[in-house]
Each structure stands twice: as C-alpha cells, then as structure tokens.
C-alpha positions in Angstrom: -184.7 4.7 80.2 -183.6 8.4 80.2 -185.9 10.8 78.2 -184.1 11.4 75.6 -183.8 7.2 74.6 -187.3 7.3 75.0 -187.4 9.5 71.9 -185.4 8.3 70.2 -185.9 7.4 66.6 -186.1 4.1 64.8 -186.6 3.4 61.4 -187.1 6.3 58.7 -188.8 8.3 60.8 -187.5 10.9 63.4 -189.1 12.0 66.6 -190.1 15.4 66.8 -187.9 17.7 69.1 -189.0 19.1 72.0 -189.4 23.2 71.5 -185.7 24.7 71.4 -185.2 26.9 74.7 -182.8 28.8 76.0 -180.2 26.9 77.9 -181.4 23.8 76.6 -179.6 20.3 77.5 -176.4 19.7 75.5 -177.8 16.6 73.9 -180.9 18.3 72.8 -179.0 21.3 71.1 -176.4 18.8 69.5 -178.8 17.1 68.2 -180.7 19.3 66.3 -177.1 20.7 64.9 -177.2 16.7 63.7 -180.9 17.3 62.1 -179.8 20.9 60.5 -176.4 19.5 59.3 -178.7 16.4 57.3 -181.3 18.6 56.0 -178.6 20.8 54.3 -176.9 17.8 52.7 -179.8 15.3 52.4 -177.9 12.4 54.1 -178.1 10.8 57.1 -174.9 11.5 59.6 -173.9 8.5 62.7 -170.9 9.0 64.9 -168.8 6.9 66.4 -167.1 7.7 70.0 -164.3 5.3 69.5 -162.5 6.9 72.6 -165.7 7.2 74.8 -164.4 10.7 75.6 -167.9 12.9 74.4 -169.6 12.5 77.8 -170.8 14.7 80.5 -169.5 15.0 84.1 -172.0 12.4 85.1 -171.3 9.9 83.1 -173.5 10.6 79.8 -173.1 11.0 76.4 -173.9 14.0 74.3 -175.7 12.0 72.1 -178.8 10.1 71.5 -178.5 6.8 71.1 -180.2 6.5 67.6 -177.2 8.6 66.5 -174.9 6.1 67.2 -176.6 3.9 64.6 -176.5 4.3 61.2 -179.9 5.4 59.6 -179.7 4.9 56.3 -182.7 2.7 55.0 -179.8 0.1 53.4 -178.1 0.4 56.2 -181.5 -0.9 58.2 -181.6 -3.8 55.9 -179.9 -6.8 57.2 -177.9 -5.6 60.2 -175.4 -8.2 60.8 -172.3 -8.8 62.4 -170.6 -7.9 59.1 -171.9 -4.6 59.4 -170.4 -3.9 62.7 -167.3 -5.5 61.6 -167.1 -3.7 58.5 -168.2 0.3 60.4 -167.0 -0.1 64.1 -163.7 -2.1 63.5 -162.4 -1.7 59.7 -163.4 1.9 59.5 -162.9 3.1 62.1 -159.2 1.4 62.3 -158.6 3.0 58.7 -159.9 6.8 60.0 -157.6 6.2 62.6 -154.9 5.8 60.3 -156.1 8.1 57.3 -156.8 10.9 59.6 -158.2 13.0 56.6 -162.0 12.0 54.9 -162.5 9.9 52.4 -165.4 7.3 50.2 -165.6 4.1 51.5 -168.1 1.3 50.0 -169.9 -1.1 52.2 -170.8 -5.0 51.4 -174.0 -3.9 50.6 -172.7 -1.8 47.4 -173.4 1.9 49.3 -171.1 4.3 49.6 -170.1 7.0 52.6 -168.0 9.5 53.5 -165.8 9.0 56.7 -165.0 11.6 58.2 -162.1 11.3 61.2 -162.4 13.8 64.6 -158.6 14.4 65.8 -158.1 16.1 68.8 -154.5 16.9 69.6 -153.6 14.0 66.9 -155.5 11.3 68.8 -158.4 9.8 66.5 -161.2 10.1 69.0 -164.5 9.7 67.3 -165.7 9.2 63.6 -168.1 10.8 61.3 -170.3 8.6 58.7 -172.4 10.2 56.3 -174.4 8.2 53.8 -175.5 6.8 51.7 -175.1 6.9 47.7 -174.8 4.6 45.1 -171.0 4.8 44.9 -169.2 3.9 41.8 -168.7 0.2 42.6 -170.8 -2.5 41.2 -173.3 -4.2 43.5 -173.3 -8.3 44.3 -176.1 -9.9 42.4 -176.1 -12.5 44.5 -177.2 -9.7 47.3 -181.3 -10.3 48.6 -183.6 -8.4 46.4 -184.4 -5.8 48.6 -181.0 -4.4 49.2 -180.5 -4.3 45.6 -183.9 -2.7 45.0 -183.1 -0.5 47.8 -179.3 0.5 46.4 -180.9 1.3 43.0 -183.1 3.9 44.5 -179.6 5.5 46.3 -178.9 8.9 44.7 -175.6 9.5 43.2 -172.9 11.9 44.5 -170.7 13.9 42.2 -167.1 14.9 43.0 -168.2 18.6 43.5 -171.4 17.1 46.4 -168.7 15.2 47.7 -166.5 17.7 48.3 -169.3 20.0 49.6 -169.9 17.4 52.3 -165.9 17.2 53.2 -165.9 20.5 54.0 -169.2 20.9 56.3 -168.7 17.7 57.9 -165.0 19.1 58.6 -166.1 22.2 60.3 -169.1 20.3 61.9 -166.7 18.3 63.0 -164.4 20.7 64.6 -167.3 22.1 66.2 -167.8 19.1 67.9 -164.7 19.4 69.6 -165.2 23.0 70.5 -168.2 22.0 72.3 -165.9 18.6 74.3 -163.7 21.4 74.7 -166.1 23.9 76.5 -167.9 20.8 78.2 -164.3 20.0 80.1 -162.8 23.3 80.3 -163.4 23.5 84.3 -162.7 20.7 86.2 -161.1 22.0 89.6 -159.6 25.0 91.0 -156.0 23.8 90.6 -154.9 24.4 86.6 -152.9 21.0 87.2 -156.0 19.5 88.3 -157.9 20.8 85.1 -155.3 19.8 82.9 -154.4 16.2 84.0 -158.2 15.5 84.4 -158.5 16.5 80.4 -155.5 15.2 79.5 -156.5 12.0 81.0 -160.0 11.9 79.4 -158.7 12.5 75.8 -155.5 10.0 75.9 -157.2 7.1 78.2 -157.9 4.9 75.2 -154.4 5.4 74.1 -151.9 3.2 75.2 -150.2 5.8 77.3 -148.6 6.1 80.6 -147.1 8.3 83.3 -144.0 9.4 81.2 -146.9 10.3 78.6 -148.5 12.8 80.9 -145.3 14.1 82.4 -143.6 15.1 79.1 -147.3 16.7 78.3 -146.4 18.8 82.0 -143.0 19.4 81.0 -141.7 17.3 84.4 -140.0 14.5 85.5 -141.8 11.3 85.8 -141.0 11.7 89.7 -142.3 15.0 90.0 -145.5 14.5 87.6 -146.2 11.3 90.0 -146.2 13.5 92.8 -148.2 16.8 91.6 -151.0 13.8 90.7 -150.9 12.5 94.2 -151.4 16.2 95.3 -154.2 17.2 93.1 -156.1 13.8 93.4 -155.4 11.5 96.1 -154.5 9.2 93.9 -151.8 8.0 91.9 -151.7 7.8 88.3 -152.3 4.6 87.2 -155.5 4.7 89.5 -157.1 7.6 87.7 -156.4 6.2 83.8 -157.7 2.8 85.2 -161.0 4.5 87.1 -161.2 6.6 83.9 -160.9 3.3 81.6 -163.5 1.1 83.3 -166.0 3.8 84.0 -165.9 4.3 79.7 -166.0 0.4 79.3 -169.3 0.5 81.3 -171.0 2.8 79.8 -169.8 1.5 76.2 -171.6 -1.8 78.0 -174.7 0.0 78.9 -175.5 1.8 75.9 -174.2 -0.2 73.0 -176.2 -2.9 71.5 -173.8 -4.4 68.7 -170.5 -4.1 70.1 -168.1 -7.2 71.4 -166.7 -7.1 74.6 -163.4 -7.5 72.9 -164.3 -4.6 71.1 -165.2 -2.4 73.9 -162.5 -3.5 75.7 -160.2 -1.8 73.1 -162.0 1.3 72.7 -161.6 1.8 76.3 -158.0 1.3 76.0 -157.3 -2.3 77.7 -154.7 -4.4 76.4 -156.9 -7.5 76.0 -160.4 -8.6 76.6 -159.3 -11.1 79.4 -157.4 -8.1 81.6 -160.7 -6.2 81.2 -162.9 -8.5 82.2 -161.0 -8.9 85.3 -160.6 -5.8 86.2 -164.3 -5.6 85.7 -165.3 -8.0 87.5 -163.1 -7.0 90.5 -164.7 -3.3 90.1 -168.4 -3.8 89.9 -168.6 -7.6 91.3 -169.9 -8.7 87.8 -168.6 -10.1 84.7 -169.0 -7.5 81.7 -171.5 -9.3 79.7 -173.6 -10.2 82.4 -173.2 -6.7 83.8 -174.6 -5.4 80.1 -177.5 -8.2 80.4 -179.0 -7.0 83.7 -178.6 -3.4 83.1 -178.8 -2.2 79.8 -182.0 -0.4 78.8 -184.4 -1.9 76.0 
C-alpha cells in the first residue's frame, strides 16, 4: 500500500493533507486543487480515467484512489453493480458521445453534472460532480434511507448549475495542462516524444499504424520505419505494451470494474483477446492476477 492509499478517505470524512511544500508530489498538489474546487462549489467531484492515460512515468496515477469513487453520502448507500453500470459504462459511453456537460439522474433519484475531458477530440476521462435532488421524482419503492438521504440533497438552480459547467470546464482543461506538462519530455528525438504521446492518448482508441502515420504526415512505410528507429520496436508492439501495462494497473487499483470492462478501457477488442494476451504477458490470468496483488 503506497502512502498516499493509506490516506485515503472513506466515508464522509477526509483525511487531512500533509503540509503543502514546495515541489510537492503531483498527486498531493492535484488533490488539494480536487478539495479547493469542492469547497468553492459544495459538491463532491470523482473522475473517471476511462483511457488510463493520467499516469506517471512509473506507472502511477495522479490520483488517489478515494477519488476515483464517488463520495456522495447517497452515493455510499447501496453500492451495487447497478451503480457501476449506470457511472462507469452508461455515462461515461454518453460523455463520450455528448462531449459537452450535462444533468444526469441516477437510480437512486440524485442528480450530477458530467463533465467530459477531450483531448485532441478523444474522450479520455470524465468529471462527476454531485449530488442534488434533481428535478425527477424519486422511486417509493427505494429503502428508506436512500429516500431519507435524497430528501436532505440540496437543490441546484439553473444559474448554480451553470456556475459549476464553467469551473469544472476550466478545472478540467487544467487537468490536461498538467497530463500535458507531465508527458512533455519523453526522449531526446522529437519523433520519439511525439509517438510516445501520441501513443499514450490514442491507445484505448481503436487505432492503428496508418492512425499514427497520417498524425506524422508519412507514409505508413516510412512511419513503420522512424518507430523501428526511435524504439526498437515496431508499432504494434508499443500500442500493445502500452495497452496491457494500462489493463494492469486498471486491475490493480480498481475495485468495481469487470474485466470485460477494463478490457475495453484499455482498448482491446474483447475480453477473451485480453485475457490472453494477459496471460501470455505476466504468466497469470487477469482476475487472478487482480486477486493476489491488489492492495486492500
């Protein structure tokens, strides 16, 4: 368990921050830009790294854990597979498609605001930020205490809402300023940088050679060759590396996701070429690779 899981909220309550310093870890500083950006709008923010891409050069995201998980107390009640369905798939399928923010209502009657992260028109993460009392009316056949609990949500109006569009927006853009600066250098060779990045940001994409050579400006011939060059390595070596290293670490730190699921977000075509390929990588099947090694 790193340091930063062991702190790690649960529940209402957040741990308190070690003092801010100068040159502080990335996660540490991102996540008191979380804390600040919730205190100004008195909601709780989770995010969603669909494409797996906000990571460090070793491997680790830029953000706790607990922010991954959405913290709103009727979000905490009940947690079932519906929920997951409902945020990780559904949603984030329809940000993917919507590209702009919008209201969405949950099966528990609360609403939130999604908002989408596009980098280079590529969906690669999502915003939630919640919860209110929306303007739909609540199951009465729902347990007691999520209807107790959605009573006590506050209400947004149209002008809080749009309030929160507009700072979750630029918070948002921020975010990718900061994968930006994170991945700016890479390698001496400007080929190098730029097919590293270009291969980070597009790897849960359905996208191939041709892809990365019309993003050059070359022939599929000479892209193939400048990659062999730079790396070593051919093309469809590095987006499959890049791919299964994602799927593990989706494996590792993820505690509700299928392997079907991560499987897509990592950008395989199926769940049974994953696991394969998987298997063949780290000598392990992915679910019993996630049961011996994932923390807590």
């Amino acid at each position: 368990m790193s340091g930063f899981d062991a702190l790690d909220y649960g529940g209402a309550r957040k741990t308190e921050l070690p003092p801010e310093e100068a040159g502080e870890d990335l996660r540490w500083a991102v996540e008191r830009q979380f804390r600040d950006l919730e205190d100004f709008l008195d909601c709780y923010i989770c995010i969603h790294d669909v494409s797996g891409v906000f990571r460090r050069l070793d491997g680790e995201s830029i953000f706790l854990s607990s922010r991954t998980i959405h913290q709103a107390p009727i979000c905490r009640l009940l947690h079932t597979n519906a929920c997951i369905q409902h945020c990780s798939r559904v949603q984030n399928e329809r940000a993917r498609k919507e590209v702009v923010p919008y209201v969405h209502h949950c099966w528990k009657g609360a609403a939130e605001l999604i908002v989408p992260l596009i980098h280079e028109g590529t969906h690669v993460a999502t915003l939630f930020a919640g919860a209110s009392r929306g303007d739909k009316k609540i199951d009465k056949a729902l347990p007691k205490k999520i209807i107790k609990t959605h009573a006590a949500l506050p209400v947004w109006g149209e002008e809080k809402i749009a309030v929160m569009k507009r700072m979750l927006l630029a918070f948002a853009n921020h975010l990718m300023y900061q994968l930006e600066t994170m991945h700016s250098v890479r390698g001496v060779d400007d080929r190098q940088v730029f097919i590293q990045r270009w291969i980070h940001m597009h790897a849960h994409e359905k996208v191939g050679l041709g892809d990365l050579a019309e993003a050059l400006a070359l022939s599929p011939s000479r892209c193939s060759h400048v990659v062999q060059e730079c790396f070593g390595q051919c093309f469809r070596y590095l987006l499959h590396h890049e791919r299964l290293e994602r799927a593990r670490r989706m494996l590792l730190n993820s505690r509700g996701l299928a392997i079907s699921e991560i499987a897509n977000r990592a950008g395989f075509e199926d769940e049974r070429h994953f696991s394969r390929s998987f298997k063949k990588k780290f000598n392990d099947a992915p679910g019993r690779y996630r049961r011996r090694y994932q923390v807590g």
